[in-house]
Structure formats: structure tokens, C-alpha cells
N, C-alpha and C positions, 0 to 999 in steps of 0.2 A: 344549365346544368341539371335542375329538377327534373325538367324534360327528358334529357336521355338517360336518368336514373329509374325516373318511369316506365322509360320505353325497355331499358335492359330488363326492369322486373315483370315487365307483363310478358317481355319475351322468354326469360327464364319461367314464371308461373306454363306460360303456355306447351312448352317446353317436357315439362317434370308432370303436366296433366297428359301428354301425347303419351311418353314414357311408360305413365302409371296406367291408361287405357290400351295400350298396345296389348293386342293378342298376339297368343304363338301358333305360326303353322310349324309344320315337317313340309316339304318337297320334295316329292321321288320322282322319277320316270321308269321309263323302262330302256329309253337310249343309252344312259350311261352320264357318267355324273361330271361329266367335259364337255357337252356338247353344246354350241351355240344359244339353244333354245333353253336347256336348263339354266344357264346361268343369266342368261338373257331375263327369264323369270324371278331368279333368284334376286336379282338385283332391282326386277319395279314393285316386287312385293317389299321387300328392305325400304326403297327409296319412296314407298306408300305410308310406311312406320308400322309397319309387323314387324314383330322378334320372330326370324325365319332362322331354322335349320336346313338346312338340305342332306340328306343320305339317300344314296342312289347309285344303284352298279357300276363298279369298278369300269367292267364294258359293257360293250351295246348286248341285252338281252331280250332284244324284242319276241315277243309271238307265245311268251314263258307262262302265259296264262296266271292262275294261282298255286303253280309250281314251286314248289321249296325246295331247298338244299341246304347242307352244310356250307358256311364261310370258309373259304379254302385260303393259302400262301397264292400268292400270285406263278403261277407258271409262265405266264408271259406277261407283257408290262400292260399297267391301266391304260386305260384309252386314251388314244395321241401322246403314248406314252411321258402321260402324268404321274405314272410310280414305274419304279424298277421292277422286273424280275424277281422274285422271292421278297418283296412288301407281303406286311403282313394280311388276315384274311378282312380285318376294319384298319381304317385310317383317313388321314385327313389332310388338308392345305396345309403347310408347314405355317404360311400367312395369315391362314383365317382359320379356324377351326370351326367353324359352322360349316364348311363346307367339308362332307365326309363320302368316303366308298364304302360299299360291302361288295365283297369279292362272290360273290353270291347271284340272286333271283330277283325279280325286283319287289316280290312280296317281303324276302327275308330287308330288305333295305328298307320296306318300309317298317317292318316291326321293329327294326333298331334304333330308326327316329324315331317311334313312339316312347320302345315299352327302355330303351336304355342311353341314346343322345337327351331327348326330351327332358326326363328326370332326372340328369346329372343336375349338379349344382351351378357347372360352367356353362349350363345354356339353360332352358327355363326352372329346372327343378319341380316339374310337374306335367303332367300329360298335356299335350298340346288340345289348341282350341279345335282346330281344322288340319287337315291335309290336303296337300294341292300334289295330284299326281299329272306331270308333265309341263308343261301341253308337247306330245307326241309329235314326231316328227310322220306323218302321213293319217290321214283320218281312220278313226276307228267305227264305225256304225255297221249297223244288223249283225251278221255273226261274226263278225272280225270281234264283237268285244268277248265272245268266246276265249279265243285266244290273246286277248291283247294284254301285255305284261300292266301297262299303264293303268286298265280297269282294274288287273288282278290289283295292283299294289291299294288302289282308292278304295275297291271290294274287302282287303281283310284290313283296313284301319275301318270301315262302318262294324264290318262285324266286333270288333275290340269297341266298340262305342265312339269312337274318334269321328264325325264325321266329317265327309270327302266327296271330292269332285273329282273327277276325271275330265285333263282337256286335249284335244285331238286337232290338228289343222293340217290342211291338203298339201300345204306350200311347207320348203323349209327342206335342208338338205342334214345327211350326220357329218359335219365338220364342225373342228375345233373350238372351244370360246373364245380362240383368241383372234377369230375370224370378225368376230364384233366389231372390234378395235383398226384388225389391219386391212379388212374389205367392210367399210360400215355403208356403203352404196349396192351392198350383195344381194341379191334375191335370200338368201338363207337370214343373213343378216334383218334382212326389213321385216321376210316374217317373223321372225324371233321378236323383233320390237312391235312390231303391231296385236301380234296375239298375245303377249307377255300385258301391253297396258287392257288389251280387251276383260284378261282375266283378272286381272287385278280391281277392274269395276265391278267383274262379276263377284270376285269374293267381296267387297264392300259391301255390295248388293244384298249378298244372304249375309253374311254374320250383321248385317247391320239393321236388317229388317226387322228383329223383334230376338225374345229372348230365347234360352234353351223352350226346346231342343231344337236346334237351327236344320235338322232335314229328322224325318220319321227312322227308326229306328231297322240298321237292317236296308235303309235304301241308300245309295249314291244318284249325284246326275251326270251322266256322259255328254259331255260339249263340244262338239266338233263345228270348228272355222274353216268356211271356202277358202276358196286358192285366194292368195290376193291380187292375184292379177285385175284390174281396173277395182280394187277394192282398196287402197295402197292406204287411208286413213282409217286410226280405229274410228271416227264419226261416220263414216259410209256405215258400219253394219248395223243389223239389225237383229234381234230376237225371236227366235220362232219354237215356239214346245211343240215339240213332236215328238214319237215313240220312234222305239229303237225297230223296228221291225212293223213292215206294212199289214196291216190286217180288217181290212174291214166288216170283219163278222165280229169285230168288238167293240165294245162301246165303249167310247175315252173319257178322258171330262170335256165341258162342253167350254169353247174358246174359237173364236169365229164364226160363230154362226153352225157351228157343224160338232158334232160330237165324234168325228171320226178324224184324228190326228193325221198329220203328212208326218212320213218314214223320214228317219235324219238323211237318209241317201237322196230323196227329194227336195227336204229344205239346202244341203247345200252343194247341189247340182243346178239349183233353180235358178233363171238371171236373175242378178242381184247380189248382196253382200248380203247372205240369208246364214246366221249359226243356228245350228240346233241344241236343243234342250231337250234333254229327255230322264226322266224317272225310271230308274232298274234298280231290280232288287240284284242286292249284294251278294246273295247267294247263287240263283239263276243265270246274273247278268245280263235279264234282259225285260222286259216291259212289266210294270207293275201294275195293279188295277185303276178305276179311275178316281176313286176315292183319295187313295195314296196319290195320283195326279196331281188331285186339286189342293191337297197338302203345301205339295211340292210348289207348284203354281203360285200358290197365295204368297209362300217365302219369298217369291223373284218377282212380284206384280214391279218393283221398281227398277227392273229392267230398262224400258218396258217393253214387252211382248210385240208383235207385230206378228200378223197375216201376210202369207208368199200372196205375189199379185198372181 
């Protein structure tokens, strides 16, 4: 009896210590706030012990850049017609309320997880730790993150001081969440779970590496995962810092041997299960100098890093 009085209280202390350390993200994308991969994320960040929010366009807004708009009534229904016709311009799961739309952009979705889900009372009551924008259903690298909604949303939570990642993967289709459940053998499906546990290391990785301020000020990283095709376990991949854009008339930080980075279009084209990493500023959205590299770099050394063969 003393035994499992014991064992219940070290499970309870243990319990109420995860609780009181859990940090809070937001999760936006720019697919839309039903689709396989969002919630597929939403649920291995949860099931890691983050207090997660999600707010994220009603529908698929891809390509929206850091485009803004007004919150509008629904004219047509949310995606996979998860709300009706004339739903209002925010709202949420009748079931969960962490899980929320904005009828809107997917910048304006991310500032509503920040500056007004985040600080209600009924979810953290204060500005979230990180933002996790995606992971994108199609890869974003070189000037795709120009346009890509998914950057845009990661890009104005850095600038609001929030900072954020953006994640991209090659594989993965826009179908339903409920597709998880009733094809869990789906190519859509398995990327959704294998990039969803990938990112979920990745954030362990940086909030857990050392204290504020967990990325420099003003910068995001862009993460883009290969196809999974013969890649099918997250233990296959590996980590590779590269810049967003091929340039070799500039000097990076120095990391294999070589002070000239491989483009994310090279790390994950390459044979292998190569993701890339890369430092952009939030502004530009695109390569930062190498100083700001090695910043960025020293955050994720427990990755760890690998070299394309």
C-alpha cells in the first residue's frame, strides 16, 4: 500500500512539475486550419506537453505572403466545410477551443493567436513562448518564401518579438483531418506524422537549448523536409544549415569544412533524408549574415547538424 501511495505521488509531483514547465506556442499555417498536417502537428506538439493554441485560416490561403486583411462572415463554408456559410469572421471547434479560424490571411491568424487567443484567460493569459507556422503542405525555399503565407505568418510573430519557425515539407496533400483517422496508411497521412514528430524535436531542440532570447531579434528559421519517399522514419533524417538562396560570393558561417553554405533546394533534393535549416531575416525573408548564422547555429548544435555526403 505505501508503495503505490508513493508511486501515485511521484506520479502526481511529476505531473504538476510538466504542467508548471510547459510553455505556450500559437500554430498557424497558411493551408487552412482542417487540414491533415495542421492538426496532425497540433496534436504531437500537445501530446510532447506544450499548452498549444492553433489559429489559422478558415481556408487554404496559400502564396498570401505578409498580406493583410480585414476578418470577414464566411461567404462560403471553412474548409471541408467545417463552419457554415455566414459563420462569423473568428471562431472556433464547438469541442475544443484551442482550436480556432480567422476568416482572413494567414498573418492576420497569426496576430490573433498572439496579441488576442494567447492572452485570453481561457488559454495562456499571456503572450506565447514560440510560434510554430505549419509545417506547409509543399516546400518553401529560395524565393518561394517571398510569397509563402506560412513564412509570412512566422515573419510578423518575430517582428511582434514572439519568436518563430517556419516548416515546409515536399510530401503531403490539402485533405481533411479527418483523413488521419480514416486513411492512417495515406501518403498524406504519414507525412503529416513524420514531419509533425520531426518538428516537434526541433522545437524541444531550440526552446530547450539555453535561455531567452531563444533566436536573435527580427530573425525566423525556414525548415524544409524532403519527400518522404524512402525516408518513411523521423530516425532516417538528418540536419543540414543551409541558406535560403545559393550564393557563393558570400561568406556564411563556417560548418564543414567550408564557409560557403548549400541552398535549401540542394539540401533537400540531395540523396538522402537531408532537412534544411536556414536563418532569414523577418523582414527581407531571406539570408541573414554570418554572424546572425552562427547565432542561430549554436541555438540547434543539439540537432545535431550533419553534412550532405
Amino acid at each position: 500500500m505505501l508503495h503505490s501511495q508513493v508511486l501515485v505521488a511521484l506520479v502526481s509531483l511529476a505531473t504538476s512539475f510538466a504542467a508548471a514547465s510547459a510553455q505556450n506556442l500559437v500554430i498557424s499555417n497558411d493551408d487552412g486550419w482542417a487540414t491533415a498536417q495542421i492538426r496532425a502537428q497540433f496534436d504531437a506538439l500537445t501530446g510532447a506537453g506544450y499548452d498549444v493554441v492553433l489559429s489559422a485560416p478558415a481556408i487554404n490561403q496559400s502564396g498570401k505572403g505578409s498580406q493583410t486583411t480585414t476578418p470577414q462572415v464566411l461567404t462560403e463554408p471553412c474548409q471541408f466545410d467545417t463552419c457554415p456559410v455566414g459563420s462569423p469572421p473568428f471562431g472556433f471547434n464547438a469541442s475544443d477551443p484551442r482550436l480556432n479560424y480567422v476568416n482572413a490571411y494567414p498573418v492576420d491568424a497569426a496576430n490573433y493567436g498572439i496579441n488576442v487567443l494567447s492572452l485570453s484567460p481561457q488559454h495562456f493569459g499571456a503572450r506565447p513562448d514560440f510560434l510554430v507556422s505549419g509545417p506547409n503542405i509543399g516546400p518553401n525555399v529560395d524565393i518561394l518564401t517571398q510569397y509563402s503565407g506560412t513564412v509570412g505568418a512566422a515573419s510578423a510573430a518575430s517582428l511582434q518579438g514572439v519568436p518563430a519557425t517556419a516548416f515546409s515539407g515536399v510530401s503531403g496533400a490539402q485533405v481533411s483531418y479527418t483523413t488521419l483517422t480514416s486513411e492512417p496508411d495515406a501518403n498524406s497521412t504519414l507525412a503529416a506524422r513524420i514531419y509533425s514528430q520531426l518538428t516537434v524535436y526541433f522545437v524541444d531542440t531550440l526552446l530547450g537549448s539555453c535561455g531567452p532570447p531563444v533566436l536573435p531579434p527580427a530573425v525566423i528559421v525556414n525548415v524544409n523536409y524532403p519527400s518522404i519517399t524512402d525516408c518513411d522514419d523521423p530516425s532516417d533524417y538528418k540536419w543540414v544549415f543551409a541558406r535560403n538562396r545559393k550564393n557563393d560570393t558570400v561568406v556564411d558561417v563556417q560548418t564543414c569544412g567550408s564557409d560557403h553554405l548549400p541552398s535549401e533546394v540542394e539540401v533537400i533534393l540531395s540523396e538522402g533524408c537531408y532537412a534544411s535549416v536556414s536563418a532569414i531575416s523577418a523582414q527581407t525573408k531571406t539570408d541573414v549574415d554570418a554572424a546572425t548564422q552562427g547565432v542561430v547555429m549554436q541555438k540547434l548544435l543539439g540537432l545535431p547538424f550533419s553534412c550532405l555526403n
